[in-house]
N, C-alpha and C positions, 0 to 999 in steps of 0.2 A: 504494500500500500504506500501511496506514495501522496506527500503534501500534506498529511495530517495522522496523527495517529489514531491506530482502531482504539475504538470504547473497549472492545473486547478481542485479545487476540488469544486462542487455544491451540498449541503445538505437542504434538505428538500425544496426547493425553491419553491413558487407560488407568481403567477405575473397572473395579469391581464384586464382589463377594468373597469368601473363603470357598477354593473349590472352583469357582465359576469369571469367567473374563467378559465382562462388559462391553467394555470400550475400549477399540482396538487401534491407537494412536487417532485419535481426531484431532483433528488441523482444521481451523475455522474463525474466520475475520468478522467482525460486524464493523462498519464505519461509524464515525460519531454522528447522533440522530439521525440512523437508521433502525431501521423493525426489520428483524430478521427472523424467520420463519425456521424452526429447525423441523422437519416433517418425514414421520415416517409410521411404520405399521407398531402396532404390539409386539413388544419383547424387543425394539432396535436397540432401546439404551439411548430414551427419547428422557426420560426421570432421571436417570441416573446422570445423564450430563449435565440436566439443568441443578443435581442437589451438587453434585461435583463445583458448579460455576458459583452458586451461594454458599458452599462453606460446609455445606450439612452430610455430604460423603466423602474420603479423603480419597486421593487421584495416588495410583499407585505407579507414576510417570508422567513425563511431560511437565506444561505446563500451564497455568493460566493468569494474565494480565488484565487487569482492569482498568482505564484510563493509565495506561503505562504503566503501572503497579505492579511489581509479580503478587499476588495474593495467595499461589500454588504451585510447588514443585520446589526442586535443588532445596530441598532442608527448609521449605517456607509454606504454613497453614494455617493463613489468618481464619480464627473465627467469625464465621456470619457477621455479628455484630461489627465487625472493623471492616468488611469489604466493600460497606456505602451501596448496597445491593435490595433493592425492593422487590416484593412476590406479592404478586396476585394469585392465588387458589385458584381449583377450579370451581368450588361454590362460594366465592367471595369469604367462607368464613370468617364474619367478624362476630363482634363480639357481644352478643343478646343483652348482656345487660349493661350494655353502653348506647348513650343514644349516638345519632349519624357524627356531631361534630367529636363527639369524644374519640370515635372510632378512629377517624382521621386523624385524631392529634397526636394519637395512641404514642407515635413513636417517635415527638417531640417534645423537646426541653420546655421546662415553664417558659421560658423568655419565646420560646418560638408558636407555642400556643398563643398566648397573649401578643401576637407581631401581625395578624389577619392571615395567618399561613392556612388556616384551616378555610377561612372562608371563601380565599383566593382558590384553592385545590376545590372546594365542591363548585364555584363557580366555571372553573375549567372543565368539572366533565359534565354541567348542563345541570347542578342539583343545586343552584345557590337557593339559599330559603329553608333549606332541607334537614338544617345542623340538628333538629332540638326532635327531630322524629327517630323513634326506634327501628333498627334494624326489620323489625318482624312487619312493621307498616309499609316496609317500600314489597315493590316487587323484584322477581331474580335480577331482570336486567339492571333496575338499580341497585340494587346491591353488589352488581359488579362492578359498577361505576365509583360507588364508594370506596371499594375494594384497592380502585387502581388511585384513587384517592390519597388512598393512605400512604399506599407504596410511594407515591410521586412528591408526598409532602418533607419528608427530610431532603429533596434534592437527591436520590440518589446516584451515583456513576451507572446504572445500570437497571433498566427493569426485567423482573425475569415473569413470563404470562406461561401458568401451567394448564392447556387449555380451558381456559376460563369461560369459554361459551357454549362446553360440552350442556350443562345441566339445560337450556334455554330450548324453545323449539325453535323451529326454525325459520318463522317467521323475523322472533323479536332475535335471535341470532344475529341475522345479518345485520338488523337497527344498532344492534350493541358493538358489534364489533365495530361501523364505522365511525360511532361516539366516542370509540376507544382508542379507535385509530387516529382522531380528529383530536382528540384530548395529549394525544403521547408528541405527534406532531406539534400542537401550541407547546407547548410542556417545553421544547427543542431535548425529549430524553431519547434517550436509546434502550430498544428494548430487543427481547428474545421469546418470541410466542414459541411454547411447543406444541405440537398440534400432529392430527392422524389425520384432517381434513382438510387435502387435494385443494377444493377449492378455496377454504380459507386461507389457505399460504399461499396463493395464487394472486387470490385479491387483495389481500389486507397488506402484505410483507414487501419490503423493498429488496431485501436478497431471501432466496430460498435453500436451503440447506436438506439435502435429503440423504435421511442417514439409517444404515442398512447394516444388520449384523454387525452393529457397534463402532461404523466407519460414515464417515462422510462422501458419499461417493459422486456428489454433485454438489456444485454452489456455485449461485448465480444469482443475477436479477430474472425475477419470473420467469416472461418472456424467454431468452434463451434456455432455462432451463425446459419450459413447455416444448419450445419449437426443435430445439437439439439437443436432445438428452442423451447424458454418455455411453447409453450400454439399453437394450429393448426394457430392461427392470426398471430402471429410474424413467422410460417414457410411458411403459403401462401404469406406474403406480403414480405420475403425476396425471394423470387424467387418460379417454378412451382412448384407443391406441386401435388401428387394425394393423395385424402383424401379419404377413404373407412370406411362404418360401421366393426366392429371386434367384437369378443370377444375372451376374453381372459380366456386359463387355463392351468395352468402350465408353462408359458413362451411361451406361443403361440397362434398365434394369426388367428383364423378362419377370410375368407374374400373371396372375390369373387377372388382373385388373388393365393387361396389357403391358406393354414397354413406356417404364417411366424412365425419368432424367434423375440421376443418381450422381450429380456432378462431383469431382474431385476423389472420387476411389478406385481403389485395382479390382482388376477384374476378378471374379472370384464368382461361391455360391455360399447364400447367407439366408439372413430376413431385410425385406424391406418396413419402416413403420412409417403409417401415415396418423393424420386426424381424421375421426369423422369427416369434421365440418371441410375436409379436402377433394370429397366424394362430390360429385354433381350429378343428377338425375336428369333421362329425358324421356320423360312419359311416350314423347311419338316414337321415341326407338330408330333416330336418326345417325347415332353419334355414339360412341364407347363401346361397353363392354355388355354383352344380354343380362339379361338377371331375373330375377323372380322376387316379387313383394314377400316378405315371409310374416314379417309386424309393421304395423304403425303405431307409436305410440306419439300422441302429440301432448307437449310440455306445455303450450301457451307460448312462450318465446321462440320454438323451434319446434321441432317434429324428427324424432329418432327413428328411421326407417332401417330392419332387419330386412338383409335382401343374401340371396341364395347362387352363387356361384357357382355352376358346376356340385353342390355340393360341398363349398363351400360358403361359412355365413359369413358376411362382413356388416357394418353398421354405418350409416351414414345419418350427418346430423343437417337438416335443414332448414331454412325460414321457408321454403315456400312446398310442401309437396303435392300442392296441388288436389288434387281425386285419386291419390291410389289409393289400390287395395291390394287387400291381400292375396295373392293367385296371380295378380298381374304382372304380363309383362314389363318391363322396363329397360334402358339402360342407362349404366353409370363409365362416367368418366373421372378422373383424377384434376383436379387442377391445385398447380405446383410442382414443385420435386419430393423425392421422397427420402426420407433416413434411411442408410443401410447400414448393415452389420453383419461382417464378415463370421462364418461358422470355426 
């Protein structure tokens, strides 16, 4: 990184159990007042890096930096309380018999209680007015708000968000998250959502970190991660993915979906990946590849159309599909290039 230092830099780090290995050197930047998404499935060592990062599991290698600080590693384990590190839960857990501002002041000095630090922070995440109400009066979503409240009132070098909008449906999800994201953004802090949901690290995060059997095996800002993922695992498990056998020669790549442009690889035989949303349909059957309707499922924003190749199924995502149905003929074409990955 260059021109500024990371809020958080983690080099080589593994942390783990008696018996059991965790995390298996992760290496990982967040920039200052940036959200960083670390995303990945059950059991990656998605908890374990974020209690590793606040103090609360000790790193059995590597290291970790906090606004240039070593905090972790070479002979050095500062306790949580001296890392300047805020957490938001995943159910806000505060504290029932405190009302909202108490909560928030929770983990400030008299002098900074009494400085409008508590009033400023609920004002930031949209709850000014709110101090003197108990916890059990608001709803989840506010209560995560308070949550991030609190974290955000001592100033600290770093927030850490332990999926915090798991508990929520997912309507009021989405309303929270971008309150939260709006709030961390005014705030100018830096934070690390960890999260199992695809499209929350997609939408909310300015880098994505996908991390796999205890390793960071991508990181990026979204977008390149969605559109070039390193390997077909980090592109199926950031979002849908149709994966096809290929091969390849000359920049192109034979497939049941026809010959795509596979620019800048060696010839070879592999997978090619696409997006849905790369598919194009043409009900008259002028143009691509045949195919067979198999589902229509429409979302409201788009229309997910299963379609039948030979025998095999692929999935295309649409805004317009028009009158299909199921049984019907069709064809699809590709627009774009595609990912390839040599076998």
């Amino acid at each position: 990184m260059t021109g500024t230092e990371a809020a958080l830099r983690i080099t080589g780090l593994t942390a783990g159990y008696p018996g059991t290995q965790v995390l298996h050197g992760v290496d990982l930047e967040v920039p200052t007042g940036a959200l960083a998404a670390v995303l990945g499935g059950s059991g990656c060592g998605k908890t374990t890096l974020l209690r590793a990062i606040a103090g609360f599991h000790p790193v059995d290698g590597g290291s970790v930096h906090l606004a240039g600080r070593l905090v972790a590693g070479d002979g050095v384990d500062l306790p949580p309380e001296r890392r300047r590190v805020g957490l938001v839960p995943q159910e806000g857990a505060l504290f029932g018999h405190l009302n909202v501002a108490r909560n928030v002041g929770f983990g400030l000095d008299r002098a900074g209680r009494r400085s409008g630090r508590v009033e400023e922070m609920l004002e930031l995440v949209g709850l000014a007015g709110y101090g003197k109400r108990m916890p059990s009066e608001l709803s989840g979503g506010q209560q995560q708000r308070v949550a991030l409240a609190r974290a955000l009132a001592p100033a600290p070098a770093l927030v850490l968000l332990d999926e915090p909008f798991t508990a929520l449906d997912a309507g009021l999800r989405a309303e929270v998250r971008e309150q939260v994201r709006a709030a961390l953004r005014a705030a100018g802090a830096t934070a690390v959502l960890v999260t199992h949901d695809q499209q929350e690290a997609l939408g909310a995060a300015d880098v994505v970190a996908v991390l796999r059997d205890g390793r960071v095996v991508q990181a990026g800002p979204p977008r390149e991660v969605y559109s070039t993922p390193a390997d077909v695992g980090v592109g199926e498990f950031v979002g849908e993915a149709v994966v096809l056998p290929a091969t390849v020669s000359r920049g192109r790549a034979t497939t049941v979906l026809g010959t795509l442009p596979v620019p800048g690889v060696a010839d070879g035989v592999g997978q090619v990946l696409l997006r849905p949303e790369q598919l194009r349909l043409d009900g008259a059957g002028t143009s691509g590849v045949g195919a067979t309707v198999v589902e229509v499922v429409f979302h409201g924003h788009d229309t997910t159309v299963l379609l039948d190749l030979d025998g095999r199924t692929v999935r295309c995502r649409t805004m317009d599909a028009g009158g299909l149905r199921v049984g019907q003929r069709t064809e699809v074409r590709v627009d774009g290039s595609a990912r390839f990955f040599a076998s």
